[in-house]
C-alpha positions in Angstrom: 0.0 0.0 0.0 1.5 3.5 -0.7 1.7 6.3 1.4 1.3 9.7 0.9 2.3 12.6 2.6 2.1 16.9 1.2 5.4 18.4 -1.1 5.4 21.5 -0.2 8.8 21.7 -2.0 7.2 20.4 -5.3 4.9 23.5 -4.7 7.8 26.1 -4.6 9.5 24.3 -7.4 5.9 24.3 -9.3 5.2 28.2 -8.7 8.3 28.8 -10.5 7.4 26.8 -13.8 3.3 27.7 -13.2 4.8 31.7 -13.6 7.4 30.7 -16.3 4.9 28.4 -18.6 2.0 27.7 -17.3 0.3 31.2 -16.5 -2.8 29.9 -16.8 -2.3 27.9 -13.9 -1.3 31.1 -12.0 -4.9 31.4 -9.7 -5.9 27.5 -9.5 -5.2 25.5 -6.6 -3.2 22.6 -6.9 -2.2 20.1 -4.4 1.0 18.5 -4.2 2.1 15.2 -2.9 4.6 12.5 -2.7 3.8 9.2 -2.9 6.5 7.1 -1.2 7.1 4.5 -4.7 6.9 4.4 -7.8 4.3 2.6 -9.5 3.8 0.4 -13.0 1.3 0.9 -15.6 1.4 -1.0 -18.8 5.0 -2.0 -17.8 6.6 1.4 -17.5 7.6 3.0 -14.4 5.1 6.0 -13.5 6.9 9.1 -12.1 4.3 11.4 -11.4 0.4 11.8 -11.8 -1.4 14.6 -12.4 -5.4 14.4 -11.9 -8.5 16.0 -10.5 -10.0 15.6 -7.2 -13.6 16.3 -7.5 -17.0 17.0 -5.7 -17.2 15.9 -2.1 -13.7 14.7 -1.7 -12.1 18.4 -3.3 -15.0 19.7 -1.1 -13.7 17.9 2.2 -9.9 18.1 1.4 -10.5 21.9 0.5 -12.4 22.9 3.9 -10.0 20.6 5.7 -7.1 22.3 5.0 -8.5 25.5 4.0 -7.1 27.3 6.8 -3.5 25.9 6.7 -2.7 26.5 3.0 -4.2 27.8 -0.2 -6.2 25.1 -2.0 -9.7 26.4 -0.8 -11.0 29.5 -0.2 -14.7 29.9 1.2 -15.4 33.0 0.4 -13.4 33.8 -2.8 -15.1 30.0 -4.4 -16.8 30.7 -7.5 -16.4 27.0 -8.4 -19.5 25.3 -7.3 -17.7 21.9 -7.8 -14.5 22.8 -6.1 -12.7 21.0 -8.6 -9.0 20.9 -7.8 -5.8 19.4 -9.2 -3.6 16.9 -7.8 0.2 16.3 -8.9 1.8 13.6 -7.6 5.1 12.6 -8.2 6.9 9.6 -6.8 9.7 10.3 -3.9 11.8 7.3 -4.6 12.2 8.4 -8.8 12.4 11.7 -7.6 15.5 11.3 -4.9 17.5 9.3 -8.2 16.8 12.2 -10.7 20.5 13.6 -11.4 19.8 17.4 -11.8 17.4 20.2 -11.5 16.6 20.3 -15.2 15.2 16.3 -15.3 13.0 17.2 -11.8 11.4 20.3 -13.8 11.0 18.6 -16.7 9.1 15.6 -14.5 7.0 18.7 -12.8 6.2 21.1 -15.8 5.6 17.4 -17.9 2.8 17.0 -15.0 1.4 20.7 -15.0 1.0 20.5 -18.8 -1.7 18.2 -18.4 -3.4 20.6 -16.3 -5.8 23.1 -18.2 -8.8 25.1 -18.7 -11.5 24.5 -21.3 -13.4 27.1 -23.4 -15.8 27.6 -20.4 -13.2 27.7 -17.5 -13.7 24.1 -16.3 -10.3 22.5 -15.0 -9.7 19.3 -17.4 -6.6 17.2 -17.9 -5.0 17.2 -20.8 -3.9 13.9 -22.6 -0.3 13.9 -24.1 0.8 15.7 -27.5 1.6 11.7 -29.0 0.7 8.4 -28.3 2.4 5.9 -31.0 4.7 3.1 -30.7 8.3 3.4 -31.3 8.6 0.5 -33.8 5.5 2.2 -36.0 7.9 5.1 -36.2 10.6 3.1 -37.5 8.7 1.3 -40.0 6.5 4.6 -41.1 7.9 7.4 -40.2 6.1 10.4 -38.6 2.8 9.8 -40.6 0.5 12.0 -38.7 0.5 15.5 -37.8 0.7 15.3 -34.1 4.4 13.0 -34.8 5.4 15.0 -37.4 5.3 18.3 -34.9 7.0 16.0 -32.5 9.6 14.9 -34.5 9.8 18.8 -35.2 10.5 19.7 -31.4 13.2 17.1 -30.9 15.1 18.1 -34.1 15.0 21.3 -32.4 16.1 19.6 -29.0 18.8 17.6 -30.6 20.3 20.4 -32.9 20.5 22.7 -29.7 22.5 19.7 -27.1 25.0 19.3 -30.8 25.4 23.1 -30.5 25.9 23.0 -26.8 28.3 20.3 -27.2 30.5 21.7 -29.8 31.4 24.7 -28.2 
């Protein structure tokens, strides 16, 4: 059974980012939390989690700790839901991350799933790709959504080969 217990180091690290790339996440309340392991989906380690916690759970976590932090406000909530986020990010893959710039990327990976529809509603967003490598190899980037991939790590790559040769 995990265990979980607040990060309120992921939430400094995350203010950072949420101001840097993720303005939109400037005034929404997110929680933040370690979860002791790491778990497996599909076969693949999962590092971090981002999700919503809704209705009467948001409701009770929110008035629960509404006095101790900032994740819920009762007279400022304009949310009749009380809808919340939730990253959580595993402290044992965290503790074996080598620098500051793979434990951003793991945090700002898990705040981009975290949006706003059209109407202000706080919705996950799924990721930019989901293929197989070995289609890749055999096809190539044969949809849109790969081929602006593929475009982002040329990009990525041609910058670390620039890096590298100076």
């Amino acid at each position: 059974m995990s265990t979980f217990t607040m990060a309120p180091e992921l939430a400094t690290r995350a203010d950072k980012l949420i101001r840097k790339h993720h303005t939109h996440l400037k005034e929404i309340p997110i929680l933040y939390v370690w979860r002791d392991k790491a778990t497996r989906a599909g076969g693949r380690l999962v590092l971090g989690k981002a999700s919503r916690l809704t209705g009467r759970n948001a409701y009770l976590i929110g008035a629960a700790i509404g006095g101790q932090g900032e994740l819920y406000d009762y007279e400022h909530d304009d949310d009749a839901d009380h809808t919340r986020f939730v990253i959580e990010i595993a402290a044992d893959v965290w503790l074996l991350l080598t620098d500051d710039n793979e434990r951003d990327a793991l945090l700002d990976h898990e705040l981009s799933h975290c949006r706003l529809d059209d109407e202000g509603r706080l919705v996950l967003r799924d990721h930019d790709v989901s293929e197989f490598a070995h289609i890749v190899k055999r096809y190539g980037l044969w949809r849109d959504d790969l081929r602006e991939f593929g475009e982002a790590v040329e990009h990525q790559l041609s910058l670390e080969l620039e890096s590298s040769s100076k």
